[in-house]
MDTraj code that builds the backbone (N, CA, C; nanometers):
import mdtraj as md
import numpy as np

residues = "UNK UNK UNK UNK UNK UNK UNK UNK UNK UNK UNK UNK UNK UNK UNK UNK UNK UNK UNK UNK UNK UNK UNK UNK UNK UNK UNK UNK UNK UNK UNK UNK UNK UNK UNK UNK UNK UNK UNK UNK UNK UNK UNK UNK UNK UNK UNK UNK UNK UNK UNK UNK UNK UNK UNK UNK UNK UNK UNK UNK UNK UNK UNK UNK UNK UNK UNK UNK UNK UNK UNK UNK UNK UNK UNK UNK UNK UNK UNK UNK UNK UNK UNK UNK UNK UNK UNK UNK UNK UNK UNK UNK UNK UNK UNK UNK UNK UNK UNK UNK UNK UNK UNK UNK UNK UNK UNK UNK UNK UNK UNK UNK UNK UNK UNK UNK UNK UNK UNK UNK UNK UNK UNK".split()
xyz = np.array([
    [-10.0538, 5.0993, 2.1500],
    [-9.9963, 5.1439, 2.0250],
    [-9.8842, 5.2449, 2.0516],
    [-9.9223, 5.3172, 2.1321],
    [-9.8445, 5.4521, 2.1378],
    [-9.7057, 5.4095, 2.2945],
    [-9.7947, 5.3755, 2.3890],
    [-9.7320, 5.3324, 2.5420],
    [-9.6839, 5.4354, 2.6111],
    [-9.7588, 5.5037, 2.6380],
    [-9.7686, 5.6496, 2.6873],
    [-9.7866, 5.6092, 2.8553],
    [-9.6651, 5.6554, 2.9281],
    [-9.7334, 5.6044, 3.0581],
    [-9.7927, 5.7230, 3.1536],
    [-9.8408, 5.6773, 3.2574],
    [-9.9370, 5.7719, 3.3249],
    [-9.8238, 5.9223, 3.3575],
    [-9.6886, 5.8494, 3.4269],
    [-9.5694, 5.9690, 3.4053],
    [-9.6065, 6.0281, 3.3218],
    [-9.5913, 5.9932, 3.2018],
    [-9.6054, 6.1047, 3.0577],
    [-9.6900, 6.1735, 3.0725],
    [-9.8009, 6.1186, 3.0897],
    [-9.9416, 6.2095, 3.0675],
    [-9.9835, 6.3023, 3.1486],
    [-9.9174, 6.2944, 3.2597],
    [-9.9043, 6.3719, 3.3924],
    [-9.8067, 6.5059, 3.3399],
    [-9.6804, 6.4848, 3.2848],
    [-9.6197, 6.6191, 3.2342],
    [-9.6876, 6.6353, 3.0977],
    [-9.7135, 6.5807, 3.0675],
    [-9.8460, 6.6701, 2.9295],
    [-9.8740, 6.7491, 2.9573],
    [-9.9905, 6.6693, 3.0665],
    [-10.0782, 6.7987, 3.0984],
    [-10.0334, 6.8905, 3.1633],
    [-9.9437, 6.8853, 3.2476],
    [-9.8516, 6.9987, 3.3302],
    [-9.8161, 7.0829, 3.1864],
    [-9.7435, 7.0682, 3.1066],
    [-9.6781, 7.1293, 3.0018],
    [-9.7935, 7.2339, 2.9350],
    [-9.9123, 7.1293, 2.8767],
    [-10.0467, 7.1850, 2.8252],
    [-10.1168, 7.2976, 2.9315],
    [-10.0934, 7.2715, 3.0526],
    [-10.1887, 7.3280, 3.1258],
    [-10.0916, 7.5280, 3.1380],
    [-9.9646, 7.4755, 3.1212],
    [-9.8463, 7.6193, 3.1614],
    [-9.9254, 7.6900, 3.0316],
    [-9.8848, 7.6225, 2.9041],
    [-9.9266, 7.7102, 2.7752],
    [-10.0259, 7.7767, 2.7433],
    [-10.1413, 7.7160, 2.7234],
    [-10.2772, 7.7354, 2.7385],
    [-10.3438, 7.8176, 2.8590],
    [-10.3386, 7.7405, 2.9791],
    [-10.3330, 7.8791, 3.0444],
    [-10.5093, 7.8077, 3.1174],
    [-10.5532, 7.8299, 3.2590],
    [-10.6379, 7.7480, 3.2630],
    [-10.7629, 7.7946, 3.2445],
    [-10.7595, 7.9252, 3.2259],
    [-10.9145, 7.9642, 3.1570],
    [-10.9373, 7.9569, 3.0008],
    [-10.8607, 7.8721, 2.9338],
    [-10.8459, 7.8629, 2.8297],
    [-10.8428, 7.6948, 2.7989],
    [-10.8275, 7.6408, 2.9141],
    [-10.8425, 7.5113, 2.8840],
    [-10.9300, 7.3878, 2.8704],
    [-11.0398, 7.4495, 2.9037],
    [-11.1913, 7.3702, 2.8265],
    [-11.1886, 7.3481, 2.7534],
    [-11.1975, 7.4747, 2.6709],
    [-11.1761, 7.5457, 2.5251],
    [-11.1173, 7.4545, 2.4485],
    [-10.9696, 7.4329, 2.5176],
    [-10.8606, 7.4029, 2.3546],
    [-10.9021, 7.2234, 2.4117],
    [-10.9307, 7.1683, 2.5139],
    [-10.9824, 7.0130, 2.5399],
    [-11.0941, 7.0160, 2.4334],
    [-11.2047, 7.0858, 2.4527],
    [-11.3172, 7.0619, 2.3179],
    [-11.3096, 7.0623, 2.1985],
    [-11.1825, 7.1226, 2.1879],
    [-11.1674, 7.1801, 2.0279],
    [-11.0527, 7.0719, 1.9785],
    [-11.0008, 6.9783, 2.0813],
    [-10.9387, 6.8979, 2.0723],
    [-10.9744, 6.7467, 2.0375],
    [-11.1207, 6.7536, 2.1216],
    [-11.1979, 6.6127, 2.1099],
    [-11.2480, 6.6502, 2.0275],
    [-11.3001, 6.7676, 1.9360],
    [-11.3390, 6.7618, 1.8352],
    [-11.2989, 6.7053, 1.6975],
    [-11.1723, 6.7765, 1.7088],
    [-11.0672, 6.7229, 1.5929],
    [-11.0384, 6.5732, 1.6116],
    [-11.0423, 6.5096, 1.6912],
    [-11.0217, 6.3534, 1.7360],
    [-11.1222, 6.2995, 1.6609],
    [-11.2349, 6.3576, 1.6941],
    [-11.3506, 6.2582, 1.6837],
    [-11.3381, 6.2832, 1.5104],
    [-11.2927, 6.4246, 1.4762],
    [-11.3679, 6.3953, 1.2950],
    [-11.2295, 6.3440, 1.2503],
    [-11.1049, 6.3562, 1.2873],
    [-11.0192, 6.2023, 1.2404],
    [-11.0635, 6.0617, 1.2527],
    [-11.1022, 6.0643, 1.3493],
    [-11.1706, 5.9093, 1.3961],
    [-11.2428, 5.8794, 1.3015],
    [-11.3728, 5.9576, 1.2790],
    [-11.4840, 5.9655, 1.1330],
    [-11.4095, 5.9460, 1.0040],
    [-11.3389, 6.0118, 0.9719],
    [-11.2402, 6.0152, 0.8653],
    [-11.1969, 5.9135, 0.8071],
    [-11.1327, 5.8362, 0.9523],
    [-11.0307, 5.6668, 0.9503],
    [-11.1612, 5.5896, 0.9074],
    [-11.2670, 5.6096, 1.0253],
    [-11.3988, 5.5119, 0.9547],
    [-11.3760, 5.4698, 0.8607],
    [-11.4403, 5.5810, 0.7846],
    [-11.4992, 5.6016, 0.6573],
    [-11.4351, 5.5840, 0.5605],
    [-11.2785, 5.5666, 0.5709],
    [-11.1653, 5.5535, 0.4566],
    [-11.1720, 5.3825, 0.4513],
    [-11.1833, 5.3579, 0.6016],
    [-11.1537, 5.1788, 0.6486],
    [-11.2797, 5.1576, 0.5549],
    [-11.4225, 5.2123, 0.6242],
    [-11.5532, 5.1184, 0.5020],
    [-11.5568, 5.1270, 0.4118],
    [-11.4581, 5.2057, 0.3257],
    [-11.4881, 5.2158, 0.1741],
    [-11.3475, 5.1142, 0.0991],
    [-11.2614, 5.1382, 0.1791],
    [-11.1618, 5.0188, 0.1505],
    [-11.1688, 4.8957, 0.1420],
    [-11.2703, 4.8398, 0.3090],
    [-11.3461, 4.6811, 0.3019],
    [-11.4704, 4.6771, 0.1958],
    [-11.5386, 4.8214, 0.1170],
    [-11.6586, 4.7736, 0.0593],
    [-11.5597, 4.7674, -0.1124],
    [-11.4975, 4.8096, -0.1228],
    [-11.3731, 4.8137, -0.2661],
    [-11.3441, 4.6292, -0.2475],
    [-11.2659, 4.6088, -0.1218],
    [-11.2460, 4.4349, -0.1587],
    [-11.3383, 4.3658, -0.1206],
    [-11.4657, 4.3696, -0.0887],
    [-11.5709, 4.2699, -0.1243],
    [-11.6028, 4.2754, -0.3083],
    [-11.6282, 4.4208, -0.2938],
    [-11.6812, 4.3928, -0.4371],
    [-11.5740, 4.3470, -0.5388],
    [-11.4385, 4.3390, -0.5176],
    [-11.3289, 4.2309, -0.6307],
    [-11.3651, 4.1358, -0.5600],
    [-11.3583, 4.0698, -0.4323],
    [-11.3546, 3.9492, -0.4265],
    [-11.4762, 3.8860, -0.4738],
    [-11.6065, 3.9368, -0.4712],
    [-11.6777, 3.9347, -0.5611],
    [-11.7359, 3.9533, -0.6774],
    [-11.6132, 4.0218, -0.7358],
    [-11.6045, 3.9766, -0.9210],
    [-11.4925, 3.8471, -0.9319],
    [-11.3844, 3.8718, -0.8386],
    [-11.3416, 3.7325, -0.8772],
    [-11.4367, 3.5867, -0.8493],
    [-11.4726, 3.5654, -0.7653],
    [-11.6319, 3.5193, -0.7290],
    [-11.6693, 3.4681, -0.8961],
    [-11.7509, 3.6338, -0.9363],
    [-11.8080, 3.5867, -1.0608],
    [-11.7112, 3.5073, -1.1981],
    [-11.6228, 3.5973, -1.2042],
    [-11.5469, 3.5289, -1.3002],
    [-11.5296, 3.3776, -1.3194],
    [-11.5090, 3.3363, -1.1247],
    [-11.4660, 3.1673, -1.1434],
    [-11.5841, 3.1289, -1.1521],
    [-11.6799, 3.1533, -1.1221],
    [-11.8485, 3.0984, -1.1143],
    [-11.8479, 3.0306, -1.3154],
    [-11.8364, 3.1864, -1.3841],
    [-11.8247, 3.1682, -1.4927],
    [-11.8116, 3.0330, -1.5277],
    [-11.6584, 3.0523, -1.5420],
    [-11.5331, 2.9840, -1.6021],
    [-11.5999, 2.8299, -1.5562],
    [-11.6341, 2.8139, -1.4328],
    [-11.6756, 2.6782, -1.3651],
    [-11.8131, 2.6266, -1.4493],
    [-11.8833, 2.7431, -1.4660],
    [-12.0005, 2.7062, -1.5671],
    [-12.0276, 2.6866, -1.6847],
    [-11.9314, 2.7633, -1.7305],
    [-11.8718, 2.7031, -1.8887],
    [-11.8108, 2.5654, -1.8970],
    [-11.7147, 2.5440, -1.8089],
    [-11.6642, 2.4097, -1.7977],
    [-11.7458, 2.2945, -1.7921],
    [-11.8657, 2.2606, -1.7020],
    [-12.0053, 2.2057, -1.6398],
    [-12.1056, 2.2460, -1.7499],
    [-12.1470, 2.3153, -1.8836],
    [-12.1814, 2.3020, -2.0107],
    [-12.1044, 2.2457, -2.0813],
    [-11.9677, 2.2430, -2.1175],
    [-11.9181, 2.1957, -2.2250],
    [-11.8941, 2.0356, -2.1970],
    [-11.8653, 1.9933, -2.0409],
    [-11.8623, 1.8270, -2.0478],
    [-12.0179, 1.7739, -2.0619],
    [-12.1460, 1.8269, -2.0047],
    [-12.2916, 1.7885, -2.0562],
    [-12.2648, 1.7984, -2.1490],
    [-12.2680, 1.8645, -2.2528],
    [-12.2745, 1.8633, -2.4243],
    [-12.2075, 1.7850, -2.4762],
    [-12.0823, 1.7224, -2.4178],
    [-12.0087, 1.6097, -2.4864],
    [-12.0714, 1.4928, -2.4087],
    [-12.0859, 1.4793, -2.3176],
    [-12.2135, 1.3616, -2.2162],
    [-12.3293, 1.3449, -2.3248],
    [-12.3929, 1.4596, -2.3884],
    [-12.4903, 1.4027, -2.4652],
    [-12.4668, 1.3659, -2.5887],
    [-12.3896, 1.4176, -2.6427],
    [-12.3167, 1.4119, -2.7688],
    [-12.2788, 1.2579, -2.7927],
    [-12.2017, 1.2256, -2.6674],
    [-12.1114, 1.0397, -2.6935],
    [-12.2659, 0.9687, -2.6216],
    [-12.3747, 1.0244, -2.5516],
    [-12.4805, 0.8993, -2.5405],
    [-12.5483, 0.9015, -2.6679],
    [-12.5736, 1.0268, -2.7242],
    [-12.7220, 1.0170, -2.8546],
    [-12.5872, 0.9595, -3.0009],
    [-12.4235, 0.9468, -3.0022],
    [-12.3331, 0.8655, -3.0591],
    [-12.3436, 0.7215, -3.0107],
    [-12.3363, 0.6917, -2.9279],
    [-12.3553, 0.5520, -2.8855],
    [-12.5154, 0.4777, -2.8824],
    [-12.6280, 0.5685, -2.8671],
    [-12.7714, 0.4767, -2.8548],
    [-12.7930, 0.4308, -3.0196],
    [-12.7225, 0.5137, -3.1510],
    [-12.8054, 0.5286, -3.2701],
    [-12.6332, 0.4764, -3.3020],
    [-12.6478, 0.3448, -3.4168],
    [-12.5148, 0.2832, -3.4586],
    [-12.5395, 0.3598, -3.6298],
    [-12.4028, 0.4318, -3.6681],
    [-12.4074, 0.4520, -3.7754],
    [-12.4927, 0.3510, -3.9124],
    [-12.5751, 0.4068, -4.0256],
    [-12.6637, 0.3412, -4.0821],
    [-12.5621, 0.2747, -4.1833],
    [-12.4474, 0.3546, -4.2317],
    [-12.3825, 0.3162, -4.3605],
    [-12.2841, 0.1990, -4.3493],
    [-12.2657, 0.1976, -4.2407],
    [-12.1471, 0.0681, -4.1522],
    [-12.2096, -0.0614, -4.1649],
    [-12.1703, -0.1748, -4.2064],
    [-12.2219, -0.3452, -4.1713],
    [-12.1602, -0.3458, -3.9988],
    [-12.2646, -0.4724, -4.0228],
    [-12.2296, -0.5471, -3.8845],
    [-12.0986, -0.5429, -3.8468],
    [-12.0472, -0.6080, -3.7711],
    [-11.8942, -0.6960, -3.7903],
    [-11.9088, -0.7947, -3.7035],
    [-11.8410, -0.8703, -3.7295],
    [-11.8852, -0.9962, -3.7080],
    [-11.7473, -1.0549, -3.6543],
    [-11.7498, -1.1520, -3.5851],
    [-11.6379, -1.1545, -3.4881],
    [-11.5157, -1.2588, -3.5494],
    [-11.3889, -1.2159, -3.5560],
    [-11.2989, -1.3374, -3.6520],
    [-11.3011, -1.4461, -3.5819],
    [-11.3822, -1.5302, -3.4997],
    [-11.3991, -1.6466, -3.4550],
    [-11.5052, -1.6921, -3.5572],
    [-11.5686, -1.5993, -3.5800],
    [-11.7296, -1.6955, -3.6590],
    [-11.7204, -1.6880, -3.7915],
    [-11.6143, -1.5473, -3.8507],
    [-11.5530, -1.5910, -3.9894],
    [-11.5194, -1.7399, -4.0347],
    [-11.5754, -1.7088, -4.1935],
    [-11.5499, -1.8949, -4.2618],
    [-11.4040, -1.8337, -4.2633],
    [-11.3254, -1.9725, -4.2697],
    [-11.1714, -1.9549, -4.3341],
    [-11.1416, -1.9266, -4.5098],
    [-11.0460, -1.8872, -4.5084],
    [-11.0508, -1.8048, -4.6422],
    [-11.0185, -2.0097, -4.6901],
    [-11.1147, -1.9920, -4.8304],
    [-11.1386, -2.1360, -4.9390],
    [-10.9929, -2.1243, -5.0250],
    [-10.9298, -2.2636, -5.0243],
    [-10.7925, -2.2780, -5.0639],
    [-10.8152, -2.2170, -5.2421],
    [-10.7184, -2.1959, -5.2821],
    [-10.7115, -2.1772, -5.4389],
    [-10.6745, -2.2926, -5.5237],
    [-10.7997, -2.3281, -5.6120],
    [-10.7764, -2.4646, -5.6742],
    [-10.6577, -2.4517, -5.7974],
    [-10.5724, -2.4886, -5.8092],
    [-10.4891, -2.4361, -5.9033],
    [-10.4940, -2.5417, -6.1031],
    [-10.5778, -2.4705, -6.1907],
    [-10.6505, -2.5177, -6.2502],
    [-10.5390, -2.6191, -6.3467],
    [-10.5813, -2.7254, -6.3940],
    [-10.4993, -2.8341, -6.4938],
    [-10.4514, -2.7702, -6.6037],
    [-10.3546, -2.8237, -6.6200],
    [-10.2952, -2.7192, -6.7869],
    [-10.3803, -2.7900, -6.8843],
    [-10.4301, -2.7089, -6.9941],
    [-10.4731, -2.7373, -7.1762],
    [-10.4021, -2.7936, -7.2043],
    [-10.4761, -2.9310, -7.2675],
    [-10.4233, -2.9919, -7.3329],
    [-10.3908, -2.9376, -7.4899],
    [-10.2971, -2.9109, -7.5317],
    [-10.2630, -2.8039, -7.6827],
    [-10.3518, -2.9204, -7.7734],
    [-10.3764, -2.8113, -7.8853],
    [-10.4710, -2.8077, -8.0039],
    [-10.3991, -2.9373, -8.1094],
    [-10.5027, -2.9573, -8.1336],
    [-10.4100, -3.0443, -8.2874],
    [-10.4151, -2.9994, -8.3096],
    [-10.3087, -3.0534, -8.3923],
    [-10.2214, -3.0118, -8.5499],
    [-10.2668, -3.0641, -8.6975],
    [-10.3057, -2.9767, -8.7328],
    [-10.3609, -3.0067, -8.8316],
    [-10.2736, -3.0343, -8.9544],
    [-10.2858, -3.1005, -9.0433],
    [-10.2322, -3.1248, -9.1857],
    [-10.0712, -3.2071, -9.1582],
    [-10.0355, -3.3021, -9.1005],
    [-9.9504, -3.3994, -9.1034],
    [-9.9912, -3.5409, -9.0669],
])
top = md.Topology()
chain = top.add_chain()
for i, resn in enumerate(residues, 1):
    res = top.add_residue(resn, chain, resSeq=i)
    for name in ("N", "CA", "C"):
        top.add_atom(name, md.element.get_by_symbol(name[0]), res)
traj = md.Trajectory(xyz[None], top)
C-alpha cells in the first residue's frame, strides 16, 4: 500500500532513534503500537458495522421483492381459480347453442293470394 523500502525504514529509524533519544525509545515504540492497534480496532469496527448496515438493506430489499413476488403468485392463483370454478359451472340463464350446421334453414315466405273484392251490391 504504502512501498516503504527497507532503505526508508532504516533512516526512520535512524531519524526516530536521534529524536527520541534511546532511553526513551521503548516507551514511544509501545505507545506507538498502542495507538496502531486502537486505530486498527477502530477500522474494524467501522468496516463491521458498515458490512452489518448492507446486509440488513440487502435484506430488506430481499423482503420487499419476496413481497412483490408473492403478491404476484396470489393474484394469478385467484384468477387460476376464478376462470376454473368460471369454466366447470356454465352460466344458468344462457341456452344451449347449437351449432349453424344443425340449424333448420330459415322457411321461405309464402306470399299470400290477393282477395278476391266484395260484391257489389244493388246493380
Amino acid at each position: 500500500m504504502f512501498e516503504i523500502s527497507w532503505s526508508e525504514l532504516l533512516i526512520l529509524g535512524i531519524v526516530t532513534l536521534i529524536f527520541v533519544g534511546p532511553k526513551e525509545l521503548p516507551v514511544f515504540l509501545r505507545t506507538l503500537g498502542k495507538y496502531a492497534g486502537m486505530m486498527r480496532r477502530h477500522a474494524n469496527d467501522f468496516k463491521a458495522q458498515f458490512d452489518a448496515a448492507m446486509r440488513e438493506a440487502e435484506l430488506d430489499t430481499m423482503r420487499e421483492e419476496m413481497a412483490a413476488m408473492q403478491a404476484r403468485v396470489n393474484a394469478e392463483v385467484m384468477g387460476a381459480k376464478h376462470a376454473l370454478s368460471d369454466a366447470a359451472t356454465p352460466p344458468p340463464s344462457q341456452p344451449a347453442s347449437v351449432p349453424a350446421s344443425l340449424k333448420p334453414e330459415a322457411e321461405p315466405q309464402l306470399a299470400m293470394p290477393p282477395m278476391p273484392a266484395p260484391p257489389r251490391m244493388g246493380s
